[in-house]
C-alpha positions as semicolon CSV with decimal commas, in nm:
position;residue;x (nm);y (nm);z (nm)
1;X;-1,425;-1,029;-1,908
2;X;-1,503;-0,984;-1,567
3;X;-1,425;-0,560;-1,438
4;X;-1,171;-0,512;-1,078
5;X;-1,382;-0,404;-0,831
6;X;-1,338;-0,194;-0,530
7;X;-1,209;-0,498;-0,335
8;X;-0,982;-0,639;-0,621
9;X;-0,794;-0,263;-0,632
10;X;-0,799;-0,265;-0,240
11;X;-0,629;-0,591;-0,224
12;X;-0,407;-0,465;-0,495
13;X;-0,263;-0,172;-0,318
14;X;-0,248;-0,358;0,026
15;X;-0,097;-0,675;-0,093
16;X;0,097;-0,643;-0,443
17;X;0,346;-0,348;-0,557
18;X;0,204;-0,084;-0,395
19;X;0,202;-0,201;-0,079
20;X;0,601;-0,096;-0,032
21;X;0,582;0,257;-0,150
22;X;0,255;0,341;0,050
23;X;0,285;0,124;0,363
24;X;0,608;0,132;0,575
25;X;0,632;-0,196;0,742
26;X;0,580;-0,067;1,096
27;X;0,240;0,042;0,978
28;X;-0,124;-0,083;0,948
29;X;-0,179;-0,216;0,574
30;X;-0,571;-0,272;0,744
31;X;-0,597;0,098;0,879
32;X;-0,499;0,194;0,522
33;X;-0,716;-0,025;0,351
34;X;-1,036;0,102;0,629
35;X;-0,884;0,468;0,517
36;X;-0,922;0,343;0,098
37;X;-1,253;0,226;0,147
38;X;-1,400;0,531;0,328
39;X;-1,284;0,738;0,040
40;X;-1,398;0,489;-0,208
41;X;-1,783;0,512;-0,071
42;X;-1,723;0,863;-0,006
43;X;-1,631;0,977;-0,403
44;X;-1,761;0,681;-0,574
45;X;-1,484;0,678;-0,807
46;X;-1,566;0,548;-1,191
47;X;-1,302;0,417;-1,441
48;X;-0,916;0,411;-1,373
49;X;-0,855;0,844;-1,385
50;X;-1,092;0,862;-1,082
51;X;-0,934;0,546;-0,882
52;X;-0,642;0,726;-0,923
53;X;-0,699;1,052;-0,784
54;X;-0,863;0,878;-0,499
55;X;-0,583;0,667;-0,397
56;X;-0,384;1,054;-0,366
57;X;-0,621;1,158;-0,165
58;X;-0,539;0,857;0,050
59;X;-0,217;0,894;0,010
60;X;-0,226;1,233;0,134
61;X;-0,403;1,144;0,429
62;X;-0,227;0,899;0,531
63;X;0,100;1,079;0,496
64;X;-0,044;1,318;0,751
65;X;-0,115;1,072;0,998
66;X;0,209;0,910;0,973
67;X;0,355;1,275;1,075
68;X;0,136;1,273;1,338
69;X;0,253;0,933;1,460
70;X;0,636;1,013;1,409
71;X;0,595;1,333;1,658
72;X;0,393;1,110;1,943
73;X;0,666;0,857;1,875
74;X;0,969;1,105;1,900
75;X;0,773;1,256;2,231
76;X;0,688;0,956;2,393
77;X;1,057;0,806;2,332
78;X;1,247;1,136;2,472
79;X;0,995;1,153;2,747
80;X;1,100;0,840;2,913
81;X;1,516;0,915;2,803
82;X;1,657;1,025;3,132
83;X;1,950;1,207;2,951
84;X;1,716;1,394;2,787
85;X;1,569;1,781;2,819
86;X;1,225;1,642;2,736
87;X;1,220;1,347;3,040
88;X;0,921;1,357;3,160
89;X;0,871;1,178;3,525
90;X;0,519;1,192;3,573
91;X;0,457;1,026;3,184
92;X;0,675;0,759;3,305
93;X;0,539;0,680;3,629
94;X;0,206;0,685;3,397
95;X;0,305;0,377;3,169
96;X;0,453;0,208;3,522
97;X;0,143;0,196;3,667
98;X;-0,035;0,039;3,344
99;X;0,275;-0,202;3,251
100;X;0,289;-0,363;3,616
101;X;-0,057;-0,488;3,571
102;X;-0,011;-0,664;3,239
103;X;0,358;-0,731;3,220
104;X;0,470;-0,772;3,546
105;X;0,752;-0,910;3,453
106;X;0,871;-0,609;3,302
107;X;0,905;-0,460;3,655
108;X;1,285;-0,359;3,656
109;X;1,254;-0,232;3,236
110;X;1,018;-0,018;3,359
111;X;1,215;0,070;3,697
112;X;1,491;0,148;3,462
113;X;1,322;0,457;3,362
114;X;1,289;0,654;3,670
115;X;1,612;0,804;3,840
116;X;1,824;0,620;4,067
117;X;1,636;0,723;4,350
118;X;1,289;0,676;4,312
119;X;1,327;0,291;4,122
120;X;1,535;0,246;4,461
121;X;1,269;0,369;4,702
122;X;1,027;0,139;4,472
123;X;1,224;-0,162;4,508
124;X;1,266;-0,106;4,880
125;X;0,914;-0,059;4,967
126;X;0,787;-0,328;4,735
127;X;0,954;-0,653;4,730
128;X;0,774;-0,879;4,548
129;X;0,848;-1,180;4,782
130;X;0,691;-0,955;5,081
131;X;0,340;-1,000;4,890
132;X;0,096;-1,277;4,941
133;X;0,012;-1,317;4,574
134;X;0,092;-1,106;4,254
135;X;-0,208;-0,907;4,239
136;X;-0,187;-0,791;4,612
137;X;0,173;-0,659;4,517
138;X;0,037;-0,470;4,202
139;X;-0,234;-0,306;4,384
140;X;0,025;-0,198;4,622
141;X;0,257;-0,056;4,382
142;X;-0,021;0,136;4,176
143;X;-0,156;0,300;4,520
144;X;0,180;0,423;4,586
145;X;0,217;0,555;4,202
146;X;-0,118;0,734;4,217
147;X;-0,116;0,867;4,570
148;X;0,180;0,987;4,617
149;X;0,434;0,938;4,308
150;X;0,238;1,078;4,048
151;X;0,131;1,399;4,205
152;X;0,444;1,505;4,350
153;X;0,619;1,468;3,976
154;X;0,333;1,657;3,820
155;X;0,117;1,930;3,973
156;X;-0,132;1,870;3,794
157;X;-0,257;1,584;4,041
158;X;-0,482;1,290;3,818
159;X;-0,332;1,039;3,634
160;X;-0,529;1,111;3,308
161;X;-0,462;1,437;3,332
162;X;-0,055;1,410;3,308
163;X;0,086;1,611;3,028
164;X;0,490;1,649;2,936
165;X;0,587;2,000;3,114
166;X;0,901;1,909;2,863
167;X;0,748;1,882;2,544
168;X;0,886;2,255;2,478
169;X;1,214;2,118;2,400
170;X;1,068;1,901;2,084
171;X;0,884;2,172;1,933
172;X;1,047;2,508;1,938
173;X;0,940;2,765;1,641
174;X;1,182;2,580;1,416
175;X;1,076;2,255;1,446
176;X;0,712;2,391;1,445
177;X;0,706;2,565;1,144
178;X;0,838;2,267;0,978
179;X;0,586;2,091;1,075
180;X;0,364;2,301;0,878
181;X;0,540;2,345;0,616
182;X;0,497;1,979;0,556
183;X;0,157;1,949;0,633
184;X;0,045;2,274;0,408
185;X;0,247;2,073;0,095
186;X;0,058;1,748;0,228
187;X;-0,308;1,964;0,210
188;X;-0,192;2,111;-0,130
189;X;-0,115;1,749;-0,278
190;X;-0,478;1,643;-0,146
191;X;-0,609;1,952;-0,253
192;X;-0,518;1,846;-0,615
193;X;-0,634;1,563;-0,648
194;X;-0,941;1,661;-0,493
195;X;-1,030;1,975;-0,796
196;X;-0,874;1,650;-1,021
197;X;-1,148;1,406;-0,943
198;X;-1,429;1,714;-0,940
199;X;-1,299;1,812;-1,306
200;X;-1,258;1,448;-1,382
201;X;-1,669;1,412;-1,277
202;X;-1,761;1,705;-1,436
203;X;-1,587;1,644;-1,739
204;X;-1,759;1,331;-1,765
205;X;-2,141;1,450;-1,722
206;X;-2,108;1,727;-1,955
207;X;-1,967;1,452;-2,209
208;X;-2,192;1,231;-2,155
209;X;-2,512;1,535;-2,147
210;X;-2,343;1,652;-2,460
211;X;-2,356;1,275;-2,642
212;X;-2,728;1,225;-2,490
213;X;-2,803;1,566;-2,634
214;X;-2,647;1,486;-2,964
215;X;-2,847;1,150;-2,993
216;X;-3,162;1,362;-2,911
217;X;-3,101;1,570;-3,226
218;X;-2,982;1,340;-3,465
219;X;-3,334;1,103;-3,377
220;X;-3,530;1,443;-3,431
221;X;-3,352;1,505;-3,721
222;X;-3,406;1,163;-3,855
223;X;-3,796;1,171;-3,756
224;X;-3,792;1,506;-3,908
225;X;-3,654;1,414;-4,237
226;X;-3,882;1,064;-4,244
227;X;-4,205;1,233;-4,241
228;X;-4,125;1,506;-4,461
229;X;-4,022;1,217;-4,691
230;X;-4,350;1,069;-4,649
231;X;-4,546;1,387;-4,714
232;X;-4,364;1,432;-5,024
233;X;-4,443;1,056;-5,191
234;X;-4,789;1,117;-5,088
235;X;-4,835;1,436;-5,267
236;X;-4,618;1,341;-5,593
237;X;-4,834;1,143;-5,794
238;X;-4,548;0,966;-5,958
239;X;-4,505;0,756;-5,638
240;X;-4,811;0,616;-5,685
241;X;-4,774;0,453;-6,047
């Protein structure tokens, strides 16, 4: 009967059962698989005890990142809510200037997100129908975002270099420390399973030392005995008659 391999488990946990209590359907089921795999050629894992603690450790790690990816989420979504104390201008103006290129279509969603009076300053500067051809009006809008928008909402002047001055308001000391709190008991869980699948190994060598060494002296033992045997008939003369 043919043994899983790596693959077999992968597809396993990707595709069957496991699938819904590791992977929320918003996420990746590749990026976890790429994640499974890493740790599977990093540990090595033998028999079903050592799978197992290795699919923890993914678990653990990918329970971190999908903290991670809640708080961007949370951040980017409040920075672009104008009712909000965490609107950010400048992070907004950011995604305009990228979104007008490759969904230009988009232009009054995106408009939607800036206050009253700099969507209407947009709109009157930039009709579309004042352009020549789509491109020409999209290089016009995204000088006017970089040159002039962008560094008055931010005074920190490139593009790349915007950063929410607003972020404050998501993570006060409260919300920070539990953050941490949940990412300590996330690094504890990992930590387990981590001195699990050490013990597991070790466990396993000094079995299987012990068994070699055990074979070892029985053989002696049995080599031992067989020639004393053989001394013995050759010096009683009874074995000879």
């Amino acid at each position: 009967m043919r043994k899983p391999s790596d693959d077999d488990r992968l597809n396993a946990l990707t595709h069957g059962v496991f699938s819904k209590l590791l992977i929320l359907p918003w996420e990746s089921v590749t990026q976890f698989g790429d994640l499974y795999i890493d740790l599977l050629d990093e540990w090595k894992p033998v028999g079903r005890t050592e799978h197992d603690a290795v699919l923890s450790i993914a678990k653990g790690i990918w329970r971190k990142r999908r903290m991670q990816a809640f708080l961007k989420s949370e951040l980017d979504k409040h920075s672009c809510d104008l009712a909000h104390d965490a609107y950010n201008e400048a992070e907004v103006l950011r995604m305009l200037y990228i979104s007008i290129e490759t969904q230009p279509d988009k232009w009054e969603t995106w408009l939607s997100g800036l206050r009253t009076q700099e969507a209407n300053d947009l709109r009157r500067k930039f009709p579309r129908e004042n352009f020549q051809s789509d491109s020409d009006w999209v290089k016009a809008v995204q000088h006017e975002i970089k040159s002039n928008l962008l560094p008055a909402a931010t005074p920190l002047g490139p593009m790349e270099n915007c950063v929410n001055p607003s972020a404050s308001v998501l993570f006060t000391d409260e919300a920070i420390e539990h953050d941490i709190g949940i990412e300590e008991r996330i690094d504890a869980m990992i930590d387990r399973a981590v001195k699990r699948l050490v013990q597991i190994k070790a466990m396993k060598q000094m079995l299987g030392s012990s068994a070699i060494e055990n074979r070892d002296q029985v053989k002696s033992k049995r080599s031992s005995n067989g020639k004393s045997n053989g001394s013995m008939s050759r010096d009683n003369p009874r074995t000879h008659r």
